[in-house]
N, C-alpha and C positions, 0 to 999 in steps of 0.2 A: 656242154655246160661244165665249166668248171666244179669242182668237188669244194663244199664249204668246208674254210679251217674251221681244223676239230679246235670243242671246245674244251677247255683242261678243267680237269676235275679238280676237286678242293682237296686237300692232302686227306688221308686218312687221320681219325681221333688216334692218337696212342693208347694203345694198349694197357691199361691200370695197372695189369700184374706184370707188365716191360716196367712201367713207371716205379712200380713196388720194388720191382727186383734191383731197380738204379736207386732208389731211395737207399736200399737194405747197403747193397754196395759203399756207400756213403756213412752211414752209420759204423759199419762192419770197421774202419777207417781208424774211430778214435773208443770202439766199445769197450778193450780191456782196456784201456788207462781212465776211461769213464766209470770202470763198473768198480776200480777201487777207488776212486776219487769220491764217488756218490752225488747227493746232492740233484741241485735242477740243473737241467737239460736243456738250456735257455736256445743257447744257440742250434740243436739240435732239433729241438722243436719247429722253430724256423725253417729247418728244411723238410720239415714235417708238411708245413702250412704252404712251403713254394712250392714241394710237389703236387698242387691241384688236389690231394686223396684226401685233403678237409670231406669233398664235398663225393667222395666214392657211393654211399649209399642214400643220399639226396636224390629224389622222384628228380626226371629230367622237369616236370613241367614246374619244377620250385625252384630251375635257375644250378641245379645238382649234374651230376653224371650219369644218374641212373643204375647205376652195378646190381644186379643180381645179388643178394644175402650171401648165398657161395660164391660170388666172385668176393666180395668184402671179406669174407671170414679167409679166402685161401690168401689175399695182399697181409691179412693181418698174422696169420703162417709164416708166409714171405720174411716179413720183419723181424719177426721171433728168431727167424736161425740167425741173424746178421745180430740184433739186440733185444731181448725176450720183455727190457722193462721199458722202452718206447715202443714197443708193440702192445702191450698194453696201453699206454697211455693213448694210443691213435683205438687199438678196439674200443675202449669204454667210451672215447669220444663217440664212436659211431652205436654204442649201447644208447646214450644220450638222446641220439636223433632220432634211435629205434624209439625210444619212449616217446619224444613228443609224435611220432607215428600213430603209436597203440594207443597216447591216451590223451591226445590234444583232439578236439572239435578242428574242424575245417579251415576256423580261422587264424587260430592258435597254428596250424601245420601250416598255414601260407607264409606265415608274417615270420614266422621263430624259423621255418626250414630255409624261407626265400635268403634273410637277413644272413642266417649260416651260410649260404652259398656266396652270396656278391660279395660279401664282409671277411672271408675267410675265418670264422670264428670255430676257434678251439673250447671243444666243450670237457668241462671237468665234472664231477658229483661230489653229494655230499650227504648221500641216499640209503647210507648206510641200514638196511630195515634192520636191524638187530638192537643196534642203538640211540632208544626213546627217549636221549637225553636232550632234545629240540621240540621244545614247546612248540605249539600253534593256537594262538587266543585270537578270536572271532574280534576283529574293526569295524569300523565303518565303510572300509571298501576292502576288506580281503580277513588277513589275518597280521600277525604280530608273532615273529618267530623269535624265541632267547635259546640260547644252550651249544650244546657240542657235539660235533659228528664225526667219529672216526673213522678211519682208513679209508677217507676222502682222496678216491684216485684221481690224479691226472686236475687235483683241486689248484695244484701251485701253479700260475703261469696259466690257467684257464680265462675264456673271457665269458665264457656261463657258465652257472652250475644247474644240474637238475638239485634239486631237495626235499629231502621229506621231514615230515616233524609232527609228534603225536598230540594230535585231539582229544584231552582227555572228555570231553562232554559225551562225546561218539565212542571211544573208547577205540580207534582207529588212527590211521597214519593219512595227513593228504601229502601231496607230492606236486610240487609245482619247479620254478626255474626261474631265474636271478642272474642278472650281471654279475660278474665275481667282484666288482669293484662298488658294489652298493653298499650306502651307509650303512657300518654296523656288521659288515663282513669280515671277519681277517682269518688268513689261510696262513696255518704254521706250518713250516718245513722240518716237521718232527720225525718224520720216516725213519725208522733208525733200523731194519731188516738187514740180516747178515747177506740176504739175495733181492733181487729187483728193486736196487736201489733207486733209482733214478724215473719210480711210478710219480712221484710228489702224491704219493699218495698219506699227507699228512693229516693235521686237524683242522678242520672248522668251526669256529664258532661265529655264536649269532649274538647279536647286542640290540633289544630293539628293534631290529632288521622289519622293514614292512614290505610283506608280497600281495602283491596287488591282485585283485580277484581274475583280471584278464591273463593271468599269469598262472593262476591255478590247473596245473593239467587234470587231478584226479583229487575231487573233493573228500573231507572225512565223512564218513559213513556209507560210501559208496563203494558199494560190491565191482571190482571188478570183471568185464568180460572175458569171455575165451579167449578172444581176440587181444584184451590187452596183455591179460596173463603171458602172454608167446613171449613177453617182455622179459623173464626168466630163462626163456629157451636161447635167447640172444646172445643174454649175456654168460650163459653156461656152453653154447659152441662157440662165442672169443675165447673161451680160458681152453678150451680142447685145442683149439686151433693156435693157441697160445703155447701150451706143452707139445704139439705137433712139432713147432717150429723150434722149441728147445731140442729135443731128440732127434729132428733131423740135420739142425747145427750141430749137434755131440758125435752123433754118428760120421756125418762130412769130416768134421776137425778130426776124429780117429782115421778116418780111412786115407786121409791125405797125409797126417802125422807118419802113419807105416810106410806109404807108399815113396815119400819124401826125406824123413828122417829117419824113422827107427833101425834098429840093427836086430838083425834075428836071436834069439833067444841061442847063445853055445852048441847046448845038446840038441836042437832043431834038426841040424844038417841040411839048411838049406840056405841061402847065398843072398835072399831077399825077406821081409817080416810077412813080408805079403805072399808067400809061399809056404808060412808055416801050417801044417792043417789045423794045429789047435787055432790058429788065429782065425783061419778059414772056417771052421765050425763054428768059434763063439763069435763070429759075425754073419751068420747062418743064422744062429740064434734072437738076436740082437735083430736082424733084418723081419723075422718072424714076428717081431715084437711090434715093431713100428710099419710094416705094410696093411696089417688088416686095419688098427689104428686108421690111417689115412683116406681106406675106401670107405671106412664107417662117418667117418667126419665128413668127407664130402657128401656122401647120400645124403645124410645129416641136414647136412646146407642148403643142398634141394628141397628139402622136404619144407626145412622152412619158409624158405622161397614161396615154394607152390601155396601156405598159409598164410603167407601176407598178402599174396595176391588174392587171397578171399575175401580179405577184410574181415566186417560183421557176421559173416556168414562161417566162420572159423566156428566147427561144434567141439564142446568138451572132450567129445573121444579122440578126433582126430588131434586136439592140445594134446592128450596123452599121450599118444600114439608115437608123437613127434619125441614128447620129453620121455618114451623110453628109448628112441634111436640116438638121443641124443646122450643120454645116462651109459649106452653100451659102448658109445664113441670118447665118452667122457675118460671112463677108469681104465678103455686101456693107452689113451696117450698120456695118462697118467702115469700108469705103470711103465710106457716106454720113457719117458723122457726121465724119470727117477732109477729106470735099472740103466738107461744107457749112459745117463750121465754120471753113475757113478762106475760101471765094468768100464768105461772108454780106457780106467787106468790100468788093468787090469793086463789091457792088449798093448798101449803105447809105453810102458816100462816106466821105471822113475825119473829118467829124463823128464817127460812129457810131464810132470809135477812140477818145473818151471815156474815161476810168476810169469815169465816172460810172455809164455804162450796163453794162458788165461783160462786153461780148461776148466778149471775147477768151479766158475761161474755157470755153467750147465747146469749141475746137482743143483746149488746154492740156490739159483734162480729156481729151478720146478721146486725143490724141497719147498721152500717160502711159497711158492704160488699155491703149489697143489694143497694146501692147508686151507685152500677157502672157504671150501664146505667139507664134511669127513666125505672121504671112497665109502666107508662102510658102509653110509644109509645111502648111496647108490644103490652099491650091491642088495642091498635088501629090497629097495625098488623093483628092480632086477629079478629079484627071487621072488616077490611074490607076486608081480607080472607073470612070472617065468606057471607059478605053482597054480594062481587062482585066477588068471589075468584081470587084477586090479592094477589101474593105472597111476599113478604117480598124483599124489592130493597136490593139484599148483600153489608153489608158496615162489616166493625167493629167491629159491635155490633148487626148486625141484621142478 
């Protein structure tokens, strides 16, 4: 009996962090003449939206990819070394879809995740919790939002927004989500940051603007879960994973700068830069900085991972638990991507202070980012974790 032709198998899915890493490539491309230019990132975006990573942390059964938290957080890594302020704009996208996750009802997650996936749609905010200057007045079917939101990321060029805006009756904030192009919307291209130019992280305002009650993710007066609360933890490992990707672009750009261009220091006595030991120490140093960084953020990713896979069943300790691995992952890719971006000059000589080469957008970039919330009241988290093991009160930022 003859042998039956074999049947061929379907090719393999690509890889997200192959796809990342060819995204980053591409970016990497036009970054420094972008990062002095500023401004929106129109066309860049674009290739944001053609590399399929819209839909990277989309449940598969909503039409998505499926990725693991720590596979998302390391692509958004990925794009921080190549451009640190369109890797923000793709994390907070995928902050976005985290929240209609943790605080949309079932049907809300079908309709808003499926639409994101077939639709390729780029999500912006405008969720600022700090700033209670966007009313929310009770209608006949939702609310009526007026006022202004700032440091609205990844708001210009979006096609939702999540948003919040204060109840004074409740004395609370709800949080719902809007086409960016709804009556009464308009998003200013006011960013005007000396680093991470190209967040479009500008203003919001609201004119009138009506959100409809089926639109409403998180009502005012209503306490949030464990479960939603993770929604802080998300968006605090993108910004680690955010300075990850700064400090391992400053460190690459040093270590190729020596190995390719620099000349050894005179009194050295050695024929290469990459042979001097001071060089060799203070990238000993510098490696010291950013390797434990790295293993803390990825454990980090897991960890959140293994919580969203709970759902409802996510208890308050374990939220803490999470947001102090993640608080310890936080300040030191903070502190690496602020010392290495700014010693890189230290090792590649006053050459390497070129425009040409762009280094100087490292520093620039984490200085500005790392300003989101202060390191101190980490550190203090930290400490009294450390001293009484309380855990981290969930807000926004903690």
């Amino acid at each position: 009996m003859s042998a039956l032709p074999a049947i061929p198998l379907p090719p393999a899915p690509p890889d997200p962090l192959d796809s990342a890493a060819d995204l980053a490539r591409q970016l990497h491309a036009t970054a420094i003449e972008r990062d002095r230019q500023g401004g929106h990132a129109a066309a860049e975006r674009e290739l944001i939206r053609a590399s399929g990573l819209l839909a990277l942390s989309i449940p598969v059964q909503h039409g998505g990819l499926g990725a693991a938290w720590d596979v998302t957080l390391r692509a958004v890594r990925t794009l921080a070394r190549a451009d640190s302020a369109l890797a923000h704009v793709f994390g907070f996208h995928h902050l976005q879809l985290a929240g209609i996750a943790l605080y949309g009802d079932a049907a809300q997650q079908r309709e808003l995740l499926r639409r994101s996936a077939t639709e390729h749609l780029f999500w912006g905010n405008a969720l600022n919790p700090l700033d209670k200057r966007t009313s929310a007045v009770a209608s006949a079917d939702g609310f009526v939002l007026n006022g202004v939101k700032s440091f609205a990321s990844g708001a210009l060029g979006s096609d939702w927004l999540t948003i919040s805006a204060w109840h004074a009756p409740t004395a609370s904030a709800l949080i719902g989500v809007l086409p960016t192009n709804s009556a009464g919307i308009a998003v200013q291209g006011d960013w005007d940051a000396f680093g991470q130019k190209q967040t479009d992280s500008g203003t919001v305002t609201f004119d009138n603007v009506h959100l409809p009650a089926h639109l409403v993710l998180q009502a005012p007066g209503v306490a949030p879960t464990a479960q939603a609360t993770l929604r802080s933890q998300v968006a605090q490992l993108i910004m680690t994973n955010l300075y990850l990707g700064i400090a391992e672009g400053a460190f690459a750009a040093a270590r190729d700068y020596l190995a390719g261009q620099a000349r050894p220091w005179f009194a050295s006595g050695v024929a290469a830069a990459t042979d001097d030991p001071f060089v060799q120490h203070r990238f000993g140093e510098l490696w010291t900085l950013l390797r434990p960084a790295e293993v803390l953020a990825d454990d980090a990713g897991r960890a959140l991972d293994r919580l969203f896979a709970r759902g409802a069943l996510v208890t308050a300790q374990e939220r803490g638990e999470l947001a102090v691995a993640g608080a310890t992952a936080k300040v030191l890719a903070h502190r690496a991507a602020i010392e290495i971006g700014s010693q890189l000059f230290e090792l590649t000589g006053a050459r390497s202070t070129s425009a040409q080469y762009g280094f100087d957008r490292y520093w620039r970039n984490a200085r500005v980012h790392t300003l989101h919330d202060p390191v101190d009241y980490k550190y203090r988290d930290l400490g009294r974790h450390a001293l009484t093991g309380t855990l981290p009160e969930p807000t926004a930022y903690s």
